[in-house]
Each structure stands twice: as structure tokens, then as C-alpha cells.
C-alpha positions, -999 to 999 in steps of 0.1 A, spaced: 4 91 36 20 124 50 35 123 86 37 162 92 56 160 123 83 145 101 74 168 68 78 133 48 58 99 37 48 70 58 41 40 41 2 30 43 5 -2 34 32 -29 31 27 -63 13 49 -90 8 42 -103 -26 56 -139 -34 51 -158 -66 61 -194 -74 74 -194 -107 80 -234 -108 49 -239 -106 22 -243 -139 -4 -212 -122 25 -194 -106 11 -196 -77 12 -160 -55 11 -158 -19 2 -121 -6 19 -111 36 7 -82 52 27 -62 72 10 -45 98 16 -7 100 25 0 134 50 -33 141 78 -15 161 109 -24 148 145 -14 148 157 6 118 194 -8 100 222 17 103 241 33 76 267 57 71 297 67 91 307 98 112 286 126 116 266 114 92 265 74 107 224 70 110 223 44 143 199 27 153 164 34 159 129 23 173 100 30 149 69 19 134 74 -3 105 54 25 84 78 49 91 111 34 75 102 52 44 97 87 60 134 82 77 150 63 46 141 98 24 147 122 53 184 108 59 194 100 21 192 58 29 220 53 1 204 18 -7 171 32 -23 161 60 0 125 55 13 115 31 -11 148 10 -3 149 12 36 116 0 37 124 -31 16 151 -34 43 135 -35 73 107 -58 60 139 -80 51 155 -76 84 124 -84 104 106 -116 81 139 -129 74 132 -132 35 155 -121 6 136 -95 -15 142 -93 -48 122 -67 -59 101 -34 -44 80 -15 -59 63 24 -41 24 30 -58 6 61 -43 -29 67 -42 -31 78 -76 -9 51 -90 -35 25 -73 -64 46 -83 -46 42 -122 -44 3 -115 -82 4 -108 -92 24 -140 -66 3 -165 -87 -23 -156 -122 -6 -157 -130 -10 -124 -134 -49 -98 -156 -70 -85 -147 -77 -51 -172 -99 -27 -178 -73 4 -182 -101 34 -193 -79 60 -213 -46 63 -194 -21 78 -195 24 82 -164 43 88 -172 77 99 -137 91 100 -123 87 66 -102 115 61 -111 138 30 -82 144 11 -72 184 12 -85 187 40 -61 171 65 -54 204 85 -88 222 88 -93 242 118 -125 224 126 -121 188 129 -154 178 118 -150 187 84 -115 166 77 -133 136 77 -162 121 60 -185 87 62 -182 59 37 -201 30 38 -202 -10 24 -225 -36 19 -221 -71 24 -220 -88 -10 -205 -91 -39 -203 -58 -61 -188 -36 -82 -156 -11 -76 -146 21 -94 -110 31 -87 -130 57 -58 -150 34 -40 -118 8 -42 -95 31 -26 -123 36 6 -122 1 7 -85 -5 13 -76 26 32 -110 21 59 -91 22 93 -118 29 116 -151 8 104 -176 -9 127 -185 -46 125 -148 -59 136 -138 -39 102 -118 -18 121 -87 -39 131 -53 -40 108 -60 -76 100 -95 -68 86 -79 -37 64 -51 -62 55 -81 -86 45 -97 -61 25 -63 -46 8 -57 -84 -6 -89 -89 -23 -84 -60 -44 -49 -70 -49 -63 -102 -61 -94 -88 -78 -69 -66 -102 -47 -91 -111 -76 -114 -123 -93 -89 -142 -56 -81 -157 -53 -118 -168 -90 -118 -182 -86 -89 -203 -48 -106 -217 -30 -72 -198 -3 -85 -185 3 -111 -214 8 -83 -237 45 -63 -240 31 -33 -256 0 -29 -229 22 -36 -200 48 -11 -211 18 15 -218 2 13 -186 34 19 -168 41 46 -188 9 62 -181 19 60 -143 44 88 -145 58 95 -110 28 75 -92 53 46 -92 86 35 -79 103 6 -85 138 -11 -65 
């Protein structure tokens, strides 16, 4: 997401993802970071240019790792970083999706079923363009889910995971964290079902058709 103060991108979620590749099911285990940890930044360079240490939100490592040319992956890489620094894991691999890249995810897959466990509204959704209108009303909109277990188009998925401000205890970072690992889930099971990720010639298509809504480390 934008952080106009800074004139760069905050990250809005982070996951750790970690798969046991002993094992027969490759078992995966999914961490949420939440967003607004505080954390001490790593420091790079030397000089004028030395970067030293700094207090932010976790979110923001990517905004600073851009803004101050992180030489170790930029955004992408100082977030990877500073998740390392603060969990104490070695990790091997990042990879950046934006909206549209998890929007993408959602279609190559024709959609997920995802089992809703509590009802909840959220009344101040923002509405995408319209981040900076004059009258505040109009930046946001409601969106609404039922408990149960239904149906997601890339749309409705992208509501689901990105909800900050829902009723009914959905409103918390842990419930969004929740919420953001069920799809996770949900879209690698209907990946497997369909034989996506078994297949060479899909995988490399559907990253393809990505473009620039990816980045990997």
C-alpha cells in the first residue's frame, strides 16, 4: 500500500512461509508478521551515505529499503532482513505480490472456497482511486461477509484479506492474519487439484502472465 508521507510502499502483509521438504506431504507452516511490530531497521552503507539505525513499523522496511537504495534487494530485500533479524530464521527465499499479482493468483485458479467462520461488516474499506478525496466519506466503502463456507472471486478475496476494521472481533491483526492464511491455503489446494503447480509449462505461464505484479529475492 502507498505511505504518502514517505512517497513509497509499505508492505501490507508479511508471511513467513516454511515448507518441510523431508517430509512425504511437504508439510507448510504459514507465520504472520504483524504490520505494526516496531522494530529496529539493519544499517548499511558508509559515510554520508551510512543508513543507521532506525525505529519503525515492520511494514515500513520496504518503503525505507527502496527510498535509500538497500543494496541487498532494495524494498523487497530489507524487508526479508528485518523479518530475519527479528524471528531469528535464515530466509532463503522472498518473494513482493501486489494487489493485482494476488488478484492474478485468484483468477489462475478460477476463483476459492474458503469457509467464512464469523460474520462480520467493515465500513471503512478504502476504495481504490480514491485515497485522497476531499470529502472523506467517499474514500471508503462497506463490504460485508457471511459466516459459512462460500465461494471467492479474485474481488471479494482481496476484501477478505485486506478487512482492517470489521466488527465481530474481525477487526484485530490476528483475525486479518487468520483470514489472509486461509486463502493462502485455499489457493494452493485448488493449485494442486487442478495439477498447476505439477506442471513446468503452466507454472512458467502463470508467472509470466504476472508481469511486474511480482518480485522475487
Amino acid at each position: 500500500e502507498k505511505y504518502a508521507a514517505g512517497d513509497c510502499f509499505r508492505s501490507d502483509t508479511m508471511v513467513v512461509v516454511s515448507v518441510d521438504t523431508a517430509s512425504k506431504n511437504k508439510d507448510v507452516v504459514l507465520i504472520s508478521v504483524p504490520r505494526d511490530l516496531w522494530v529496529t531497521l539493519p544499517t548499511w552503507g558508509s559515510g554520508r551515505d551510512k543508513f543507521g539505525p532506525q525505529g519503525t513499523k515492520i511494514n515500513g522496511a520496504y518503503c525505507y529499503g527502496d527510498q535509500y537504495d538497500y543494496p541487498q534487494g532494495r524494498g523487497l530485500g530489507l524487508a526479508r532482513d528485518t523479518v530475519q533479524q527479528v524471528l531469528g530464521l535464515s530466509i532463503h527465499y522472498a518473494l513482493r505480490v501486489d494487489f493485482e499479482g494476488f488478484q492474478k493468483m485468484i483468477d489462475a485458479v478460477g476463483g476459492v472456497s474458503v469457509n467464512v467462520e464469523t460474520t462480520f461488516t467493515d465500513c471503512d474499506y478504502p476504495i481504490e482511486g480514491q485515497e485522497d478525496n476531499p470529502v472523506e466519506s467517499r474514500r471508503y466503502q462497506c463490504v460485508s461477509f457471511k459466516k459459512g463456507y462460500q465461494y471467492m472471486d479474485s474481488s471479494t478475496a482481496l476484501k477478505f484479506v485486506r478487512s482492517r476494521h470489521g466488527n465481530n472481533g474481525e477487526g484485530s491483526d490476528l483475525a486479518r492474519a487468520l483470514r489472509q492464511q486461509k486463502i493462502m491455503v485455499a489457493i494452493r489446494d485448488k493449485a494442486l487439484s487442478l495439477q498447476t503447480l505439477a506442471d513446468p509449462l503452466k507454472v512458467s505461464s502463470l508467472i509470466k502472465s504476472f508481469d511486474r505484479t511480482i518480485q522475487t529475492l
